[in-house]
C-alpha positions, 0 to 999 in steps of 0.5 A: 672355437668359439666362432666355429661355435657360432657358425654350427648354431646359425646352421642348425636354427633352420634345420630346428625350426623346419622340425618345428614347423613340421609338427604343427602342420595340418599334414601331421596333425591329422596323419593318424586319421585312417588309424582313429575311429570317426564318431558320426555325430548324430543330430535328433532330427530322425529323418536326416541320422536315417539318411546319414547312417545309411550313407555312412554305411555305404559310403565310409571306408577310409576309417573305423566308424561308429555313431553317437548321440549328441551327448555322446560328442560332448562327453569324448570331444576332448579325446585325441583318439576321435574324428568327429563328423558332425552336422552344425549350424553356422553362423556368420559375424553379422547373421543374427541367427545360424544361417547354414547347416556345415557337415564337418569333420573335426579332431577331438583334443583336450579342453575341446570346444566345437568351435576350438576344435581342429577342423579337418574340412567342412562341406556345406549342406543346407539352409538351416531354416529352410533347406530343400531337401536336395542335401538328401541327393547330395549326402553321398556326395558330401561323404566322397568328397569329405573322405577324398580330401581328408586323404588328400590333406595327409599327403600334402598340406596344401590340400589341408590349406587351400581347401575345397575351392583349390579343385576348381581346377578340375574345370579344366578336365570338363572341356568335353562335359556337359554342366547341368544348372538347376534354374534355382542356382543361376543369380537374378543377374544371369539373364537371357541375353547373358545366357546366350552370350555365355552359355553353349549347347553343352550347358544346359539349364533344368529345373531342380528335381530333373538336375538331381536326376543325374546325380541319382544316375551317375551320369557320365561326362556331367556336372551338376550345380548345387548351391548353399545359402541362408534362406532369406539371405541378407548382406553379410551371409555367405553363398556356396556354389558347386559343381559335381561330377555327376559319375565319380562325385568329384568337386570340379567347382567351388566357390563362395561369395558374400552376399550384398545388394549387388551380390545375391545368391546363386551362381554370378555372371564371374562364376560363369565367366570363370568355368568358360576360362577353364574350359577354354584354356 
């Protein structure tokens, strides 16, 4: 008896641990998302909460929604019955000053901190210090992909896990498309010889404002790039690079770098080399 004992424990322990381990995943975690309100966060800087509220309105449609005052955040943050999406400014170990502002979508829970919290996922925006003005362009954008991976998260962990940089994949879809680069995101190191080695009559290369176009169009059967890093950035900030969907607003290319003095911002000459590998295969 007593070893038949024993051997009913040693089979239980596994059954026990995946109980266990299923509890803790992200995928449980978050299951109740499209059943609790989502407090959009916003930040005082009226001309920004105008263009968030308005996109939010447009957009948001995959949870109940309202919007709240910063302080407002801080009141409920320790509440399980919130999302938050919530625009911060992030701060990188060796950066002596908040480098990127990061729009994010965070579980409240008791004893909350906004660093403590759990987060959901998080896009990258703008330099805090001095952004561009195309995260306006980009704003709807942020909000699809926020709401199609948090989605995708619910059905299975590895989305939650892997992240934003798991849809370089979709490279593979963008054979036939057509990537439009805004010079400002191309690295020093992509030069005119690399180009003409490199790029093919389907990448082409524009100024900012005729890049943003597409997206404001919906172009069909095009990828646009868009890029996040600290203004000034010095060795030990990151550098975020994207490619979007100009039509559907998907994620077909994400990456980041820490940037060095051999690696500055912008797209590098292996991004490059990478996007043409899916492309190819």
């Amino acid at each position: 008896m007593k070893k038949l004992l024993i051997i009913l424990a040693a089979a239980l322990i596994p059954m026990i641990a995946g109980a266990q381990a299923q509890i803790t995943t992200k995928k449980v975690k978050i299951s109740d998302f499209t059943q609790k309100i989502t407090k959009v966060v916003l930040t005082g800087n009226d001309f920004y909460d105008l263009a968030l509220q308005d996109e939010v309105k447009a957009r948001w449609r995959v949870s109940p929604y309202e919007f709240c005052t910063w302080e407002e955040f801080m009141n409920d943050r320790n509440s399980s019955d919130y999302y938050f999406l919530i625009t911060t400014s992030s701060q990188f170990k060796k950066e002596s000053e908040p480098g990127l502002d990061m729009l994010s979508l965070l579980k409240g829970g008791t004893g909350a901190t906004i660093n403590s919290m759990m987060e959901v996922m998080y896009m990258p925006v703008a330099s805090s210090e001095d952004p561009s003005g195309r995260e306006y362009v980009f704003l709807p954008v942020f909000l699809d992909i926020i709401q199609a991976h948090t989605l995708k998260s619910m059905e299975k962990d590895l989305h939650g896990y892997v992240g934003l940089s798991g849809y370089s994949t979709n490279m593979e879809r963008g054979k036939n498309m057509t990537i439009v680069f805004s010079e400002d995101d191309l690295n020093e190191a992509i030069s005119t010889e690399f180009m003409d080695l490199n790029f093919d009559s389907d990448i082409v290369v524009k100024d900012a404002d005729s890049a943003d176009d597409y997206i404001l169009k919906n172009t069909p059967k095009t990828l646009v790039s868009y890029v996040v890093a600290p203004t000034g950035a010095n060795p030990g900030s990151y550098c975020y690079k994207m490619l979007i969907n100009a039509e559907t607003y998907e994620i077909y290319y994400f990456s980041r770098h820490k940037i060095s003095k051999k690696f500055g911002v912008g797209f590098l000459p292996e991004d490059i080399k990478r996007i043409n590998s899916y492309r190819n295969r």
